[in-house]
C-alpha positions as CSV (number, residue, x, y, z in Angstrom):
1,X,50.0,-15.7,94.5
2,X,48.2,-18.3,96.2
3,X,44.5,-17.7,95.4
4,X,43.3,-20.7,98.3
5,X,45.9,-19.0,101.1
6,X,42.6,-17.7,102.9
7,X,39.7,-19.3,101.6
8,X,40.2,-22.4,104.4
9,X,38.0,-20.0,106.8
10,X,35.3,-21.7,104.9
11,X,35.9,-24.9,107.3
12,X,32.8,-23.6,109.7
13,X,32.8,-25.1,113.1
14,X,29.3,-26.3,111.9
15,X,28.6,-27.6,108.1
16,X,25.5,-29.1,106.5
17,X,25.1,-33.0,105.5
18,X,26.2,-33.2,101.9
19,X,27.6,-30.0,101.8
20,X,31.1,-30.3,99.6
21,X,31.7,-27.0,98.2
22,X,31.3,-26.9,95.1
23,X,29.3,-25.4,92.2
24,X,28.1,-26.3,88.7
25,X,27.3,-23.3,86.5
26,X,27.7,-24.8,83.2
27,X,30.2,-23.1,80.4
28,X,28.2,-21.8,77.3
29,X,28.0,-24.9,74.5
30,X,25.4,-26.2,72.5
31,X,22.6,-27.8,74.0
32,X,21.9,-31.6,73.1
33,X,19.7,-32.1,70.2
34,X,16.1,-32.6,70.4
35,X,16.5,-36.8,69.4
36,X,19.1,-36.7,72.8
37,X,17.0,-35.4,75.1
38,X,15.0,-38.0,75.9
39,X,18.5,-39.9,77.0
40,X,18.9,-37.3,79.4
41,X,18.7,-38.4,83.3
42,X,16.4,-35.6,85.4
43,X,15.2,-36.1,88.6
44,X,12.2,-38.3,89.0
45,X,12.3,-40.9,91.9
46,X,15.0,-42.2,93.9
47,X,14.9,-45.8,92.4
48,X,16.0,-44.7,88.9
49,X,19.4,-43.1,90.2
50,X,22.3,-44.9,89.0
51,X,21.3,-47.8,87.8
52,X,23.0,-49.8,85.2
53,X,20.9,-48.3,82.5
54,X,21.2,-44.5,83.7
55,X,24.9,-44.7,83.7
56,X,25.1,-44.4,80.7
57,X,23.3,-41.8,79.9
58,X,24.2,-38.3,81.1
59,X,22.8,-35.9,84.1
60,X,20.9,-32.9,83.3
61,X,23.6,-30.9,84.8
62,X,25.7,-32.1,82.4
63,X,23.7,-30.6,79.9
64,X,25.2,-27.2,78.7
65,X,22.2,-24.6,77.9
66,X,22.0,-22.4,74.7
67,X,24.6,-19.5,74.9
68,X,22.9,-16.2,76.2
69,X,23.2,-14.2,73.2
70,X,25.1,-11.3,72.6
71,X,23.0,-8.9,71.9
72,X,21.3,-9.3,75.5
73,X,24.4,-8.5,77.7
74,X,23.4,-4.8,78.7
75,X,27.2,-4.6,79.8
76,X,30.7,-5.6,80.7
77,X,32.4,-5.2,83.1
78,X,36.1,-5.9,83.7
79,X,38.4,-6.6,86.9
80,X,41.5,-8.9,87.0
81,X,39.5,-11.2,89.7
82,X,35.8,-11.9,89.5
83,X,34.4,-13.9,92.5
84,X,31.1,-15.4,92.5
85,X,29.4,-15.3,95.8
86,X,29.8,-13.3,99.2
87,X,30.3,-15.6,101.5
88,X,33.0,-16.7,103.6
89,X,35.3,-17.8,101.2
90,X,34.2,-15.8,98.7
91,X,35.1,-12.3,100.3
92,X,38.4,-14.2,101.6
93,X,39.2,-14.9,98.2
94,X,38.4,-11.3,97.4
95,X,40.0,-9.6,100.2
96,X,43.3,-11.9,99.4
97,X,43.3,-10.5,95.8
98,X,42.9,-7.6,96.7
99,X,45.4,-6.7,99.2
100,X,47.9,-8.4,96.2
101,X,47.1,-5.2,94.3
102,X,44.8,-7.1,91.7
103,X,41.4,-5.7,91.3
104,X,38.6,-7.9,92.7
105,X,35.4,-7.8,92.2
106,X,32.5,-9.8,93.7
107,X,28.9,-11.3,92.2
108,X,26.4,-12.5,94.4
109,X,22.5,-13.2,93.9
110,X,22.2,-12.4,97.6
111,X,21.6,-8.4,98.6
112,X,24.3,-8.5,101.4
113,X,27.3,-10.7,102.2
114,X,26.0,-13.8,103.8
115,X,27.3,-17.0,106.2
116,X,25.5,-19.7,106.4
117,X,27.8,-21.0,109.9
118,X,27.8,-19.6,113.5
119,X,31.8,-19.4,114.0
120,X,35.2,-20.4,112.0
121,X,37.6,-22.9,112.6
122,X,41.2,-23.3,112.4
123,X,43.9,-25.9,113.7
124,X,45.5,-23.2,115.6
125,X,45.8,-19.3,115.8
126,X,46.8,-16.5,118.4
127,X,43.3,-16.6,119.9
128,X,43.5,-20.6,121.1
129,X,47.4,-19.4,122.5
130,X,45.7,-16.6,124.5
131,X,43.7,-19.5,125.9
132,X,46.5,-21.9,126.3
133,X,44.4,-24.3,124.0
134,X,47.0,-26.2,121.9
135,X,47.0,-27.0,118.3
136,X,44.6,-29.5,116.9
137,X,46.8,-32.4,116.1
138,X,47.2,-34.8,112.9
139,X,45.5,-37.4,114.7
140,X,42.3,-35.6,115.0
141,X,42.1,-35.0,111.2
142,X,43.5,-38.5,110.4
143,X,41.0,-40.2,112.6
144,X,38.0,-38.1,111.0
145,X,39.1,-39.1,107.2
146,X,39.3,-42.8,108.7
147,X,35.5,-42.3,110.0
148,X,34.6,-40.9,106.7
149,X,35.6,-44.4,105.2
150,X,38.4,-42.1,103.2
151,X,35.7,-41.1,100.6
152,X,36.9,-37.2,101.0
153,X,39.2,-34.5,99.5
154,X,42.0,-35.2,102.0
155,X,43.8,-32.0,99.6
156,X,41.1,-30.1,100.9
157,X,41.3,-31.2,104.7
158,X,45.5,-30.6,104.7
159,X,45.0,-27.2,103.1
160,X,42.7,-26.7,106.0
161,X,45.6,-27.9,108.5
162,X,48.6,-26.4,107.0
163,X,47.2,-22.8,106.3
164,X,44.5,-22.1,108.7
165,X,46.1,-20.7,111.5
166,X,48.0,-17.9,108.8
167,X,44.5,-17.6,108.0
168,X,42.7,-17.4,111.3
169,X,45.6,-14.9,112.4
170,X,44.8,-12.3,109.4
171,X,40.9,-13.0,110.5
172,X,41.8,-12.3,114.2
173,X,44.1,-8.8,113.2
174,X,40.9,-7.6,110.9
175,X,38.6,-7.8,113.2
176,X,40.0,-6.3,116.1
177,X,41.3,-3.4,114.1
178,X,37.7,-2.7,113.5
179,X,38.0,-3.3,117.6
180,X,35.2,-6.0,117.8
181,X,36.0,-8.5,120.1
182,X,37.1,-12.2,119.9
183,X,35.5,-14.9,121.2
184,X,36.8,-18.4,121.7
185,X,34.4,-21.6,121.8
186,X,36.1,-24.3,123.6
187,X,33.8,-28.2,123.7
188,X,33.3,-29.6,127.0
189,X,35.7,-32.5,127.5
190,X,35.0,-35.9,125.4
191,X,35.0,-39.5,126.2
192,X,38.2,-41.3,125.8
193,X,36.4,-43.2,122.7
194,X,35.1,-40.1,121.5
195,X,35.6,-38.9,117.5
196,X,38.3,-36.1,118.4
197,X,41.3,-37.0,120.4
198,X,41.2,-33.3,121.6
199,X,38.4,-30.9,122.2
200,X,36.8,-28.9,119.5
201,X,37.5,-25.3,119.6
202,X,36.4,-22.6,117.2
203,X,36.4,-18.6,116.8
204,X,33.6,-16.5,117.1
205,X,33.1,-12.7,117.4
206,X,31.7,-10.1,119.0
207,X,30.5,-6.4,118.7
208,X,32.6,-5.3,122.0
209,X,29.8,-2.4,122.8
210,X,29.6,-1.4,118.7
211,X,26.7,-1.0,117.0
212,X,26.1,-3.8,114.7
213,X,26.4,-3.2,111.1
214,X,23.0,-4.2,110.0
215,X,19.8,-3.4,111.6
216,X,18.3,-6.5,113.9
217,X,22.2,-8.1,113.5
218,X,21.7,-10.6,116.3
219,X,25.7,-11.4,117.3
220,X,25.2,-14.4,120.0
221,X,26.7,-17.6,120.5
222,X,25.6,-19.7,116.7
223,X,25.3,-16.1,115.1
224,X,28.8,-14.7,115.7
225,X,29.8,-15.4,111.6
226,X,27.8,-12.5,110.2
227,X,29.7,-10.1,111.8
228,X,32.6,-11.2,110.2
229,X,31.3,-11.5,106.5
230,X,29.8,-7.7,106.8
231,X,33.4,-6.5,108.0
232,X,35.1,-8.5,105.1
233,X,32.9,-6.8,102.8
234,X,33.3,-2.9,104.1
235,X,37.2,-3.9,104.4
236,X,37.2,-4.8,100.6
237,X,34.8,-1.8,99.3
238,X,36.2,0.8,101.7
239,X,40.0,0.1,102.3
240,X,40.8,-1.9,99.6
241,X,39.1,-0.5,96.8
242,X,37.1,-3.8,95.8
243,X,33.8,-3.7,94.7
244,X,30.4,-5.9,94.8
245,X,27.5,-6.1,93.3
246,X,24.5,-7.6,94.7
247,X,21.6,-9.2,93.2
248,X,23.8,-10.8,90.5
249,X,22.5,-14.6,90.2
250,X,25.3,-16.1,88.1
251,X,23.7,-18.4,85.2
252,X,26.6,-19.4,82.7
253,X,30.4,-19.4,82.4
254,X,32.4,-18.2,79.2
255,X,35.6,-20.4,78.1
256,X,37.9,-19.2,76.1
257,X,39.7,-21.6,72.8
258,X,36.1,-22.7,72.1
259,X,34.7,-23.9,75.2
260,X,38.0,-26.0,76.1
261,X,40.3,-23.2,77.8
262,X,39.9,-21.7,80.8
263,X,36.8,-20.0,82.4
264,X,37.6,-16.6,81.4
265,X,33.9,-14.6,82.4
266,X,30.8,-14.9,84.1
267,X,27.4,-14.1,83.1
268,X,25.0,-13.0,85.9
269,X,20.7,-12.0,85.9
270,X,20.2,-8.6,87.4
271,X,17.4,-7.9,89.3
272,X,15.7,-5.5,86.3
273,X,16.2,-9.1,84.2
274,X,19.3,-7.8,81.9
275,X,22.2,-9.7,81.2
276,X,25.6,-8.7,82.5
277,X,28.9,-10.1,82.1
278,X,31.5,-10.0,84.6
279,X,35.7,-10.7,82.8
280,X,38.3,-11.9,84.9
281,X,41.5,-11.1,83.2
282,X,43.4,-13.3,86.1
283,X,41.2,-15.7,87.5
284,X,37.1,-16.2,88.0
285,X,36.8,-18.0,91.7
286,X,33.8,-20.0,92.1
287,X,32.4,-19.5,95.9
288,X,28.8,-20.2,95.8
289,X,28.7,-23.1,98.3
290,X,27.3,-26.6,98.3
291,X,25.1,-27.8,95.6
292,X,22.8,-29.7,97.9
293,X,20.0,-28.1,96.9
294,X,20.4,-29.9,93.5
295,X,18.6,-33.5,93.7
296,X,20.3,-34.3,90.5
297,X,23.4,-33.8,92.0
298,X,23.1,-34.7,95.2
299,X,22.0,-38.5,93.6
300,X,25.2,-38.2,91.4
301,X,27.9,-37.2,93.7
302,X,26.5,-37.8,97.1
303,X,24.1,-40.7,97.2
304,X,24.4,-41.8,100.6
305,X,23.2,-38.5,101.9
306,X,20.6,-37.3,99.4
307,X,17.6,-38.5,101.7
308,X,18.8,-36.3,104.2
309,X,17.7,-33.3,102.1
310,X,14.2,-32.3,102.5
311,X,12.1,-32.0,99.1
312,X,11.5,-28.3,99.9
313,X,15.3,-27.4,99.9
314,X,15.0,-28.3,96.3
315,X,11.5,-27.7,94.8
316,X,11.5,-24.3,96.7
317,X,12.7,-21.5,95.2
318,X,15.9,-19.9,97.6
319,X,16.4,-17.2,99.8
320,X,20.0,-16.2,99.0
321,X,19.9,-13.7,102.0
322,X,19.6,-17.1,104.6
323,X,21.5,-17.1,107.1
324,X,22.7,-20.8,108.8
325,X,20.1,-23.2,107.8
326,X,20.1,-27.1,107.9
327,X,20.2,-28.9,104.8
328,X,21.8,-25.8,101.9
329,X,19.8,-24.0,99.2
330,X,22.2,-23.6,96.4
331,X,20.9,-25.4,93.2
332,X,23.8,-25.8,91.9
C-alpha cells in the first residue's frame, strides 16, 4: 500500500515562505553531557549562523532530550497506523489507511482538524474537465524548479504531478457524497513572460445550502479548506471507524533496535499534563507541517528565507487551532 497515494492534497494553492513540510520531534536518546553543552549552537543572533566555527558544532535540534520515563506514561494505546497531526495530509494519510482496512489513528495538539490553506491543488481532476480547463503541463512544473534555482525536492513536486489528480478525484467523490458543492478557482490570464505557461487553477468547496459543521465556519473564497478537513475527519471517525484524539502535543518518538530502527511510537502531552503513548504496529506518519516556527531550523535548512519569519512566530507560544496564517507556527 502506498502510504503517500493521497497525502499530495497537501500542495495548497497557497503555501507560506519557508514552509517544507517537515517535522523534527526527536527519538528518545541520551542527552549530551553537561561538558558538551556549551558546544551546542541555540539561537542567538543571525550573524553567528553557520559560520565556519558553528559548523562544526551541532544544532540544538539535534540534541535528543532525556527519555520520558516509564513510569509517567498514564497509557498505551495501540493501532496499526498512528498519524501525528490533523491536517490536510494528515487525515489523508489516515483516511487512506483506513479505507486499506488498517486501523488508523490520529494525534494532534490542535482541538479540531485544522488547514492552514484556502483551497487544494492538483495537476488535473474531473472538476477542471467539467470546466474544460486542461491539465497543468510538465513545463509549468519544470519551469518553477528552474526558478527555484533547483534547490527543491523535485521527488516531492513529481509525486505531486503524477498522483494528484487520483487524489483530487477521491477528494471531489467525498465531498459531494456529503453533497457539498465544488468549486473551481481559475487565475485571470498571465503575461506571455509570466512564471506559469498556463493559468493557475485550484479546488475549493462549498456548503451547497448545508449547515456548516462548526459554529461561525466562514466557507468563502480563501476559506473553502476547512470544510474539507472537518469532512475528512467525520468520514474517518464515522464511516471508517478511525479515531482521533485532540489535544495530544507530540513531544518524542520511540525507535526500536536501540534508537537505530525504525520509529515504532509516539509520545504525546495531554491536556491534564499526563504522558501518553501512541504504537504504530505498521507505520507512525509524521504530518505536523513546516517547522518555520523553529529559528534554529529555519537558519539550518532554510537560510535564505529565515528573515522573512517574524520574531513573534517563534518566541510566541502557538495556537494549534489557527487557521491560514502567513509565516507557520510549528516549532518544530
Amino acid at each position: 500500500m502506498d502510504m503517500n497515494r493521497r497525502n499530495v492534497l497537501k500542495g495548497a494553492a497557497l503555501t507560506a515562505v519557508g514552509a517544507v513540510g517537515a517535522t523534527t520531534l526527536v527519538a528518545c536518546a541520551p542527552t549530551a553531557s553537561s561538558d558538551k553543552q556549551d558546544e551546542v549552537l541555540s539561537a542567538t543572533g543571525g550573524d553567528q549562523y553557520n559560520t565556519a566555527a558553528t559548523a562544526q558544532r551541532p544544532w540544538a535540534f539535534e540534541v535528543a532530550p532525556d527519555p520520558i520515563p516509564a513510569d509517567q506514561i498514564a497509557e498505551t494505546i495501540e493501532a496499526d497506523v498512528v498519524v501525528v497531526g490533523c491536517g490536510t495530509s494528515g487525515l489523508m494519510a489516515a483516511n487512506s489507511a483506513a479505507e486499506e482496512g488498517l486501523d488508523a489513528i490520529i494525534v494532534s495538539a490542535s482541538t479540531k482538524p485544522t488547514s492552514r490553506g484556502g483551497s487544494n491543488n492538483a495537476v488535473y481532476c474531473k472538476a477542471f474537465e467539467a470546466q474544460g480547463y486542461p491539465c497543468v503541463p510538465i513545463d509549468q512544473y519544470q519551469k518553477e524548479i528552474f526558478c527555484q534555482a533547483h534547490k527543491v525536492d523535485q521527488r516531492k513536486w513529481y509525486l505531486h504531478h503524477n498522483n494528484s489528480e487520483e487524489a483530487m478525484n477521491w477528494a471531489c467523490d467525498l465531498m459531494e457524497k456529503a453533497d457539498y458543492g465544488i468549486d473551481t478557482e481559475i487565475g485571470t490570464p498571465d503575461k506571455e513572460d509570466s512564471l506559469y505557461p498556463q493559468r493557475t487553477a485550484a479546488v475549493g468547496w462549498n456548503l451547497n445550502g448545508q449547515t456548516p459543521p462548526e459554529d461561525g465556519l466562514e466557507v468563502v473564497t480563501g476559506k473553502m479548506q476547512p470544510l474539507f478537513v472537518w469532512e475528512l475527519a467525520r468520514h474517518l471517525t464515522d464511516d471508517l471507524g478511525g479515531r482521533i484524539f485532540y489535544r495530544n502535543i507530540a513531544e518524542q518518538l520511540i525507535r526500536e533496535d536501540d534508537n537505530t530502527g525504525r520509529v515504532t511510537a509516539v509520545i504525546c502531552k495531554r491536556e491534564d499534563g499526563s504522558y501518553a503513548q501512541y504504537v504504530g504496529h505498521k507505520a507512525i506518519v509524521l504530518a505536523t507541517g513546516d517547522f518555520s516556527g523553529d529559528r534554529d531550523m529555519m537558519r539550518r535548512y532554510c537560510p535564505e528565507t529565515a528573515d522573512y519569519v517574524k520574531d513573534d512566530v517563534c518566541d510566541s507560544e502557538p495556537d494549534w487551532d489557527q487557521g491560514f496564517k502567513y509565516g507557520g507556527i510549528c516549532k518544530g
